[in-house]
N, C-alpha and C positions, 0 to 999 in steps of 0.2 A: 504494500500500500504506500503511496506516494505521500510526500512529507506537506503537510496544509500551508500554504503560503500565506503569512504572516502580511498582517496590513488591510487596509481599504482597497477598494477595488475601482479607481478609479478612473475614466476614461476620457483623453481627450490629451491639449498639446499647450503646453506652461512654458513661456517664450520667456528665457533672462536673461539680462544684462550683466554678464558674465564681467567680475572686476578681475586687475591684473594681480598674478601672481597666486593663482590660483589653477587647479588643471582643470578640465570637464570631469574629471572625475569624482572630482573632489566638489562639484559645484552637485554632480548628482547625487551623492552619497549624502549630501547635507540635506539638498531638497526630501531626497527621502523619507528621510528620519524627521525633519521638519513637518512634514506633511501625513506621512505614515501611510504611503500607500505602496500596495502590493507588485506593482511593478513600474519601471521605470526605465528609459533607456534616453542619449542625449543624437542629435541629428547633424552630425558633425563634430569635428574635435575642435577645437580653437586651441594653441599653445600656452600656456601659463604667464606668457607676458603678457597675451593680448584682452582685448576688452570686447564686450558688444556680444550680440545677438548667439543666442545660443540655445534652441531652440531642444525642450525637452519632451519626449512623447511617454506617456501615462498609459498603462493599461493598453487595450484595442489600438491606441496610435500607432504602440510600437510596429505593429503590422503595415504603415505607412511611412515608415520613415525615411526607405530611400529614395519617396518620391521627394521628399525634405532637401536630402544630401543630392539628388541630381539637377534642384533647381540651379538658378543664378544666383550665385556671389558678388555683394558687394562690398568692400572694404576699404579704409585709409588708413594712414599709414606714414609714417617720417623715418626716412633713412638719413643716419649722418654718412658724412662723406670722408675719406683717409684712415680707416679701421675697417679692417676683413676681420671676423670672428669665428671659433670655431663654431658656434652654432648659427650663423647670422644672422645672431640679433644680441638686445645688449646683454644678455644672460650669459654670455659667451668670455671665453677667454682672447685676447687680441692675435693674432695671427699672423700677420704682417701691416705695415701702414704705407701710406705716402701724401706726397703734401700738394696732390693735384685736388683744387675743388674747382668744379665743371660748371658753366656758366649755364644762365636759363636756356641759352636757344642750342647752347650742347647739346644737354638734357632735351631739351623738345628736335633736337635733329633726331637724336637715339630712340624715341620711345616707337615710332611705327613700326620698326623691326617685333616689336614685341605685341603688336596686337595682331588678333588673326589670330589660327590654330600656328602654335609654336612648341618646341622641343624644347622641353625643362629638365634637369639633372634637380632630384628633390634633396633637401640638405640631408647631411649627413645624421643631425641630430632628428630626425624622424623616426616615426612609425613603420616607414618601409619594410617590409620581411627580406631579410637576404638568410640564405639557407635555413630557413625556419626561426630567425630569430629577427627579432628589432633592430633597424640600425641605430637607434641612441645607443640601445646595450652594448654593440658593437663600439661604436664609436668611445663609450665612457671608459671603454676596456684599451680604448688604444688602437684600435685595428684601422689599417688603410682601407678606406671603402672603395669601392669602385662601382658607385650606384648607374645602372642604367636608365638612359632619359626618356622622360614619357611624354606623348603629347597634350597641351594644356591648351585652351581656349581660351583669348581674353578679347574680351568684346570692347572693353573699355579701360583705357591708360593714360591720366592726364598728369601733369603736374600744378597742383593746384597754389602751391605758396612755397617761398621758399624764406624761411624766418630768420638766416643767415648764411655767412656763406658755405659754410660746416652743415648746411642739411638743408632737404626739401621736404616738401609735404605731396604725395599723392593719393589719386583716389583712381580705384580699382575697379568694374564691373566683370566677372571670366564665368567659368564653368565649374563644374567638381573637378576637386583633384589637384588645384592650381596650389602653391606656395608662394605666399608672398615675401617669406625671407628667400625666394629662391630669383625672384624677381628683383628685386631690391638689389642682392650679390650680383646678379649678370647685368645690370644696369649699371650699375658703379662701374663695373668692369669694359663696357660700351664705350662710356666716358673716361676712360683713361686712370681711374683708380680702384678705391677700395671702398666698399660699405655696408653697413646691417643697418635694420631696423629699429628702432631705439622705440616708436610706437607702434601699435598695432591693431586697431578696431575694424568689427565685422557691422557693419550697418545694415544689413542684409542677409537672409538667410531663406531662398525660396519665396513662398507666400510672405514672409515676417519681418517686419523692417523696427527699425527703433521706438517706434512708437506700439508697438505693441508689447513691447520688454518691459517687466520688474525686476528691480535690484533683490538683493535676498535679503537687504535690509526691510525694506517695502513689504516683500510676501512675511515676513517677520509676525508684522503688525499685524497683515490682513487675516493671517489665518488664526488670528485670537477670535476674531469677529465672525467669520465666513466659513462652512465647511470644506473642506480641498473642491469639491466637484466645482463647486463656483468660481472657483477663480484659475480654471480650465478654459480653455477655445476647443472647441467641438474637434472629431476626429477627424471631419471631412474639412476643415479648413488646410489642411495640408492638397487635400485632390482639387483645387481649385482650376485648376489646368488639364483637369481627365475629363472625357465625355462623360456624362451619369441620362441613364436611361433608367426609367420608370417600369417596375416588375412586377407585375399580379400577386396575390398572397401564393399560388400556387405556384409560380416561378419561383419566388422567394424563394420559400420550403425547399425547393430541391436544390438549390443554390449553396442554400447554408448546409443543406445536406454531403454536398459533395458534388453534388449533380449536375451533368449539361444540360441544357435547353437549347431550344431549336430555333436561331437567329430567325430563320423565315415567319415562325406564331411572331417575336417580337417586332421584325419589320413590317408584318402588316396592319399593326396600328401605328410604328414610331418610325420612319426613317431612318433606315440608318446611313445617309448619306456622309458622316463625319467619321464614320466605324469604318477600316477596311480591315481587309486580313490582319491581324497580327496585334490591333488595337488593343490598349488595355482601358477598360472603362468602369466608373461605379456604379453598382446596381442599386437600387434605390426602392424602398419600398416605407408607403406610410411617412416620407418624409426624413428618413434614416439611413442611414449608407447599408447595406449589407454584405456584400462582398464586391471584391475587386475582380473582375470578369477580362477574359479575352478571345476576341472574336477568331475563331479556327474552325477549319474544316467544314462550315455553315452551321457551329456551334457555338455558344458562348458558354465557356467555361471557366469557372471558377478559379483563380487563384492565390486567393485570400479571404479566407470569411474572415464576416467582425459579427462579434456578439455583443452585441449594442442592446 
């Protein structure tokens, strides 16, 4: 007999404003215990220096999270300039220096190479698996890495301020997967020196931008007054970007069952001119998501139920 999970049961998606010098781990490991709910996972990692958007999924969310982590990122950010780090950012030990700082129209000659789909080498001090282990761990051990580069998307790369001549300030929009200390180090490097990240905020996370975040000061307060469900955002705010079609109770039923259903019964009252092959969409019933569906073989099938 399996062990009774401990906590509320709570469902849906609790957006914070992650402060610095903190890990996500450590941001959900509090929420938790703060909150006392049964499960919990967070929709992206943010690194312990940075700040902003950090988006947690409760309960059923968890089953949507990597629509979360596949959205758009956005983020800003201050690189100083003549310091390479080994983690590139300021958490880091110095590495090498030098006393080139790159003028505005440097920096704005350099930055188009870097929007578009581009090849990033992710820092050394990462998550990355290399033969089954982490490269921080690797790295904290000493080992020469030699990580291979992946491609990153960034849709958006400006340079917004520069507060002297030792640092800029930019703002970032890209895709999952991106590193912003990884961008900051080949930028520097562009322009003829060296640099890390000394700041680091996510203002964006998928559907979730700044104004949707609590500090964990704030959720502090409110859950003296409020019980956890309430100061939740629904589990379908993360699907905001998937088709959602409307399912009979009978469809429903076999859905959450496990069960396919037969695209042609639901195209002849709903269109599915937005569904093709392959689509993944929400099914909806009573005004509540039920599972995550996709259309195959002139089937739409299930591959996520939520018990909502």
């Amino acid at each position: 007999m399996g062990r009774k999970r401990r906590g509320q049961v709570v469902n849906g998606w609790l957006i914070i404003d992650k402060p610095s010098g903190m890990t996500s781990a450590h941001v959900v490991a509090r929420v938790r215990r703060m909150l006392d709910v049964a499960k919990i996972g967070h929709g992206g990692t943010l690194d312990p220096l940075a700040t902003g958007i950090l988006p947690l999924a409760l309960g059923e969310a968890t089953k949507t999270v990597s629509y979360v982590m596949d959205g758009q990122k956005s983020y800003r950010f201050t690189t100083r300039w003549g310091e390479a780090r080994d983690t590139d950012d300021a958490d880091g030990q110095i590495i090498a220096t030098s006393d080139v700082r790159p003028t505005a129209d440097a920096i704005k000659a350099a930055l188009p190479a870097f929007r578009g789909e581009i090849s990033q080498i992710p820092p050394d001090y990462s998550a990355i698996k290399v033969d089954g282990a982490r490269a921080y761990d690797l790295a904290r051990e000493g080992e020469k890495l030699d990580l291979i580069p992946r491609i990153a998307r960034i849709d958006r790369f400006d340079l917004v301020a520069q507060p002297d001549a030792d640092s800029a300030v930019f703002e970032v929009s890209c895709g999952k997967g991106t590193y912003m200390r990884s961008l900051a180090r080949d930028l520097a490097r562009a322009v003829g020196t060296h640099g890390h990240i000394t700041q680091l905020r996510r203002t964006k996370s998928g559907p979730f931008a700044e104004k949707d975040a609590i500090s964990l000061e704030k959720l502090e307060e409110l859950r003296n007054s409020a019980p956890a469900a309430d100061l939740v955002r629904p589990v379908e705010t993360a699907l905001d970007d998937i088709p959602a079609l409307a399912m009979t109770e009978d469809e429903a039923r076999r859905l959450q069952c496990g069960q396919s259903i037969s695209a042609l019964t639901v195209a002849r009252r709903t269109p599915l001119k937005d569904i093709g092959l392959g689509t993944v969409f929400c099914a909806m019933a009573e005004g509540k998501p039920i599972a995550l569906a996709r259309f195959e073989g002139g089937e739409l099938r299930p591959i996520r139920v939520l018990n909502l």
